[in-house]
N, C-alpha and C positions, 0 to 999 in steps of 0.2 A: 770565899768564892771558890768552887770548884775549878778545877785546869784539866783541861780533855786532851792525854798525851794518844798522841793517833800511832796505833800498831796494828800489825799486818793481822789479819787480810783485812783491807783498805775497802772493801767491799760485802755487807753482810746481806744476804736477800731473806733472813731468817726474821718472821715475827710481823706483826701487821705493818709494817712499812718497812721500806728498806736505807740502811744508812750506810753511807762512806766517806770517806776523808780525799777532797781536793784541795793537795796543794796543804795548807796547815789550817784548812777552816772543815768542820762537821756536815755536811750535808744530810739530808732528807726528805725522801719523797715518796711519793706514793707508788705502789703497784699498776703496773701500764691495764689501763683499758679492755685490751686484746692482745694477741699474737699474731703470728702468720702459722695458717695452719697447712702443715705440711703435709697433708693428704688429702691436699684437693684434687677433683677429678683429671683436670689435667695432668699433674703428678703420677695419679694413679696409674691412667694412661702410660706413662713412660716407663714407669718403674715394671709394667707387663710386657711391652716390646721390650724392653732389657733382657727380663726373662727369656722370653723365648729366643733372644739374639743369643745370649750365653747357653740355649740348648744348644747349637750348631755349630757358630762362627770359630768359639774356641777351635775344633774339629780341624777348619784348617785354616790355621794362623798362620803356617806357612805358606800355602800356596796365593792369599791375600795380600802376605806382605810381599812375594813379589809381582804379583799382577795387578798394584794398586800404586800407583805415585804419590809418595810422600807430599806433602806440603807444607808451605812455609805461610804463616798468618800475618798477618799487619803489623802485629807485637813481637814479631821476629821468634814465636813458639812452631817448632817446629813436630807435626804428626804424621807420625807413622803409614805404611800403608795398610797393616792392619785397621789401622783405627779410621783410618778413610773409608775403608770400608766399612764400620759398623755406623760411620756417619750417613754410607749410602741405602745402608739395609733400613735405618730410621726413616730416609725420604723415601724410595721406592719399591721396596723390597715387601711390604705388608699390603692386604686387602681388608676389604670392610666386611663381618661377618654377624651372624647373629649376635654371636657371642663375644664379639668386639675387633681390635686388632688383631690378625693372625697375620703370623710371618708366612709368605709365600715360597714353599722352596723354586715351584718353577721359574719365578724371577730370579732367582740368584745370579751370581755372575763373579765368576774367578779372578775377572780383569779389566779395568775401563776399556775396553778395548770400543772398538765400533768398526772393524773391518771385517769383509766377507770373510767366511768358514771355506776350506778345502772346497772345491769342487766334489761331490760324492763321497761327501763325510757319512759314514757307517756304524753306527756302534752295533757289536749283538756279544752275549757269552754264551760258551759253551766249554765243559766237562772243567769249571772250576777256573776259566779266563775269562776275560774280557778284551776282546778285539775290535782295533779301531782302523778300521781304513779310509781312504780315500784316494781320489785317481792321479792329481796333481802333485808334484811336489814343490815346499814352500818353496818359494824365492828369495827368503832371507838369510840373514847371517846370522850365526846362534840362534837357528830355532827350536824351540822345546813346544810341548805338548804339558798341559794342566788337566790334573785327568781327576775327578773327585765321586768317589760311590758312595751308596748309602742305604743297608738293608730297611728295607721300609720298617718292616714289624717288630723291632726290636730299639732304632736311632742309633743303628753301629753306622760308624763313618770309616772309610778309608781314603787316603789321598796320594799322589805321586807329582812329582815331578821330574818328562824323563825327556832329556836332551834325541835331537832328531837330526839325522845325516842327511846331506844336502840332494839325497835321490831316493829316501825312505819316504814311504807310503803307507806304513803300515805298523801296527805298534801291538803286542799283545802286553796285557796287565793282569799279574795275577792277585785273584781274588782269595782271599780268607777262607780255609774247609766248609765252615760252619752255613758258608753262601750258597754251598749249591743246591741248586732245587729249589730257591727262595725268591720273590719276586725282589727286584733292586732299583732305584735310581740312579743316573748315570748324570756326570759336567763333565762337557769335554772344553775345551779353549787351548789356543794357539797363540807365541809371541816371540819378537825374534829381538836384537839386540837394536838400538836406537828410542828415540821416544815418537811412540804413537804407535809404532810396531806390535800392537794387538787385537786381538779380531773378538767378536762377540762370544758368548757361551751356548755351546747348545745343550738342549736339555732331553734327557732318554729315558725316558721309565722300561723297564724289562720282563719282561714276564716269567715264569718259573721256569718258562722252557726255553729262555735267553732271547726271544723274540721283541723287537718293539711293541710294546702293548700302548695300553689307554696308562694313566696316572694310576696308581694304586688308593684305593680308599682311605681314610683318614682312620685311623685306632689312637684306643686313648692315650697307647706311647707316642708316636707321633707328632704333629706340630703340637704343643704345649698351646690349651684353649684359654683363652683370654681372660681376666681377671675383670667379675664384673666390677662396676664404677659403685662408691657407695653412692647413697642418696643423698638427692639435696637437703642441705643445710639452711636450717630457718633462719641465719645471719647474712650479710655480706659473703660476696663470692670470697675466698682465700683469708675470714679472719672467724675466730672461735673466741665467745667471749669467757675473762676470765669469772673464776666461779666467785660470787660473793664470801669476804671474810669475818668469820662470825665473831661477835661484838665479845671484847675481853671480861671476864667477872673482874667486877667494882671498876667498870667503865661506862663515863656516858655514853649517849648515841651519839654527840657527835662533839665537834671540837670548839671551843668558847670563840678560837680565833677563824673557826672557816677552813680549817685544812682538809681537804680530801683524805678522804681515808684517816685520820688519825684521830685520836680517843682523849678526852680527858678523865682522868681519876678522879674517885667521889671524894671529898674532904670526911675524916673519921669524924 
């Protein structure tokens, strides 16, 4: 009588069925049914807002992670505020388009904030700045200004973070050579030390001539266009069946004892 000594790997998926060793006994069984198939539309969906999230958000990681409040999950895993916010640009941040999900820059947002903007907050540039005023000054303590541009025709980004004195009104930002004369988008936001001390973002598009204009058109650099969905699949939602395995030479069709999937040998 044969003795079947079990050596590694205890797992072999080679060959019309798959064998391994539990424990000091032989096993064997068949190849599963199906799988889960990993690009399903839903999937596909996510894996395109990803996309277009990593065309942007990398850009500014800094000024997210501070105008985004960390949190703590039920399982005591603790996330960043970067990543709060690329959890927030998944829920709100996107609109529904021809061409499917598109990340919306004009929603974007520097900071959970939800408190009024300066009284006569201003954005405009001129001869290579970007000037931001307004009439009031904050009332807080450590207040800073989140200030984020972004050449439309090209997805250059630039971003600051620049502390504000307790009777300043006014802030000039200098902008990269390459900007002038260029149409641009503008995030401004406000936030001072404490929690909840942040106010909403406002959003500026610019015109070539530093003026507040209309939104700039969309080019094929631009928001990154949606990835379309494949087509339905003739099976169940999320399973793809596996492909039939073809029958071994000098094997029957099928097994004397009824096993799925496995073969008996012709006698010579």
């Amino acid at each position: 009588m044969a003795v079947y000594i079990p050596i590694r790997p205890k797992w072999n998926p080679r060959g019309v069925v798959i064998n391994y060793v539990h424990g000091d006994k032989l096993c064997v069984r068949s190849w599963p049914k199906g799988y889960h198939d990993a690009n399903s539309p839903a999937q596909q969906r996510q894996r395109s807002r990803m996309r277009q999230i990593c065309n942007a958000l990398p850009y500014l990681k800094v000024l997210l992670s501070e105008g985004f409040d960390p949190q703590t999950k039920r399982n005591g895993r603790r996330i960043g505020g970067y990543h709060v916010a690329v959890s927030t640009a998944l829920r709100e941040w996107f609109t529904q388009t021809a061409q499917g999900d598109t990340l919306d820059l004009v929603r974007l947002q520097l900071c959970n904030g939800a408190r009024n903007l300066p009284l006569g907050l201003r954005v405009e540039s001129s001869m290579g700045m970007l000037r931001i005023r307004w009439t009031v000054p904050l009332p807080w303590r450590g207040a800073k200004m989140l200030i984020a541009a972004r050449l439309s025709s090209a997805n250059h980004w630039t971003c600051a973070s620049i502390a504000l004195g307790e009777t300043e009104t006014a802030v000039a930002f200098s902008l990269p050579k390459a900007w002038r004369g260029k149409a641009i988008e503008t995030w401004v936001a406000f936030m001072g030390k404490g929690k909840g001390v942040k106010t909403r973002t406002r959003y500026t598009p610019l015109s070539a001539f530093g003026s507040p204009g209309s939104s700039p058109k969309p080019t094929p650099r631009d928001n990154p266009r949606a990835i379309p969905l494949a087509p339905a699949r003739k099976w169940a939602k999320g399973h793809a069946p596996r492909p039939a395995q073809p029958i071994p030479p000098g094997c029957l069709h099928a097994c004397k004892f009824r096993l799925p999937r496995l073969y008996c040998t012709q006698k010579e």
